[in-house]
N, C-alpha and C positions, 0 to 999 in steps of 0.2 A: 609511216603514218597510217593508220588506221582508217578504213572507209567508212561513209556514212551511210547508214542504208534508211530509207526511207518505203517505211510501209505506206504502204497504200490501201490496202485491203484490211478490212478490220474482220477478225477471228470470232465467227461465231454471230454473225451479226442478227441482234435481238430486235424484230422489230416489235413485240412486244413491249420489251423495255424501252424504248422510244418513245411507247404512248404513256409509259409510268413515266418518263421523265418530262414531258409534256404536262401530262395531269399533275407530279408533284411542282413544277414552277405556277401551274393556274392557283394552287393551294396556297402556293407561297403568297401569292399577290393575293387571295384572298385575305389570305390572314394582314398581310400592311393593311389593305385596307380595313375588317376588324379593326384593327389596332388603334387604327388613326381615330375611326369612330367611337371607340371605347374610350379613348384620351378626353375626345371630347366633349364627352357623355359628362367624364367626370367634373373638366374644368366647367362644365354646365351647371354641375353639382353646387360645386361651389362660388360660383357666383351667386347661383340663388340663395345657396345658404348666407350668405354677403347681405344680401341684400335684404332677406328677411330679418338677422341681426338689425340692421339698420333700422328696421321699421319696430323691430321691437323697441327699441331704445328709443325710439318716438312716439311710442306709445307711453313709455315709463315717463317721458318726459311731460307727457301730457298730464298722464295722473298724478305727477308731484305736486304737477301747478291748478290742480282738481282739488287737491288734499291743503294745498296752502292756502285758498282760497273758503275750505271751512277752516283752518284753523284763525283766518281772520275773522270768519262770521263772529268763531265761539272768543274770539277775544274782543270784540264789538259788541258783543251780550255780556261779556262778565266783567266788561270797564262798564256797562248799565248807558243810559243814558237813551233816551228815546225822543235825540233832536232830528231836525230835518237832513242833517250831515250824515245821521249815522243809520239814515232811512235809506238815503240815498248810496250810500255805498252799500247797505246791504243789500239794493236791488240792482247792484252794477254786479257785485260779487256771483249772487244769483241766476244771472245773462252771464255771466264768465262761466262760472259753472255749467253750467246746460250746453254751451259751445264748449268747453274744454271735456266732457262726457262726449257726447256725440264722436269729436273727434278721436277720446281715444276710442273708442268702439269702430270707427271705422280703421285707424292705423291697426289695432288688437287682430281686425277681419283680413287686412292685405297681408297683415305677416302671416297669420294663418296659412291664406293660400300661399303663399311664396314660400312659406317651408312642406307644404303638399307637395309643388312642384318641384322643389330640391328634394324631398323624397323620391318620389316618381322619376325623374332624372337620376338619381342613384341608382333606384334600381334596376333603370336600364342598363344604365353603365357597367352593373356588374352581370348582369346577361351578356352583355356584350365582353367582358373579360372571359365569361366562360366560353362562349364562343372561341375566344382567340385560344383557349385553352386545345379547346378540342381542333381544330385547327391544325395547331402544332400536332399532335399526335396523329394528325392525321397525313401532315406533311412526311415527319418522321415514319410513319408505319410503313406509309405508299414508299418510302426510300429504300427500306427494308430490302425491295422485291432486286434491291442491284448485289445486296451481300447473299439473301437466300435462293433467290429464283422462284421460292415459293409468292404463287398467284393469291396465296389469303392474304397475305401484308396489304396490298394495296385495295383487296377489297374491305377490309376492316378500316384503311386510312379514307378511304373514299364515304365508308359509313360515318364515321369522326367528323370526315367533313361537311357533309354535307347539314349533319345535328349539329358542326359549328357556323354553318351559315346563317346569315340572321335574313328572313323575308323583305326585299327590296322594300315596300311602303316602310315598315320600321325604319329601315339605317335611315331613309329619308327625311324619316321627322324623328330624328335623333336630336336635333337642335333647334325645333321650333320651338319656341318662344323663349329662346335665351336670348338676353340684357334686352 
């Protein structure tokens, strides 16, 4: 039977390389976290964009009942008749319209801003995809330095990284004021 030999001593010991594989595991977990923020950058995106939909279609909903409310006027003037009935609904019609205005003008304004904000929220999220981009090459380059030995891999992967870091206040307010 053959023996078992058990090294102990490692050939050539890099301690250099120790601190690239230290640096390339910080990169890594940078990049999860990237990642995780960039995820939720986007589902931000899209909520907003939800939501502003929803508000559009309560505005459309408003101006139907804007537009149905002259098409009564103008069938109330072309049946003619100038009784107290048809005075009176014209000035109910008129109090409907003025509040069914206003409100779509105010639904028209929240969607507005609520698809500013799913903009804005987009385009972070895709700062934040670039980020994870550069990241990865950076994780990747810094790894480089165990097949080449060459010290510009990890200085190049450290340059990557550091332009894929995003400034702590950002990631922070990465998901204020979603839902």
């Amino acid at each position: 039977m053959a023996e078992l030999e058990i090294h102990t001593e490692v050939e050539g010991s890099d301690p250099f390389g120790k601190k690239i594989g230290v640096l390339t595991a910080v990169i890594a977990v940078l990049l999860g976290v990237v990642t995780i923020i960039s995820h939720r950058a986007h589902t931000d995106a899209v909520l907003f964009k939800s939501s502003a939909n929803d508000q559009w279609s309560f505005y459309q909903a408003k101006k139907i009942k804007f537009h149905s409310l002259e098409l009564g006027e103008d069938l109330l003037h072309a049946l003619g008749g100038d009784s107290a009935a048809v005075a009176s609904a014209l000035d109910r019609y008129g109090k409907e319209k003025q509040r069914y205005a206003r409100e779509s003008d105010e639904a028209q304004e929240d969607a507005r801003k609520t698809d500013e904000k799913a903009d804005q929220t987009e385009r972070r999220a895709l700062r934040f995809d670039f980020g994870e981009g550069l990241l990865e090459i950076g994780m990747v380059l810094s790894s480089l330095y165990f097949i080449s030995r060459s010290k510009l891999f990890p200085v190049i992967g450290v340059t990557s990284a550091v332009l894929g870091s995003p400034p702590p206040s950002r990631a922070i307010s990465s998901n204020e004021g979603a839902r």
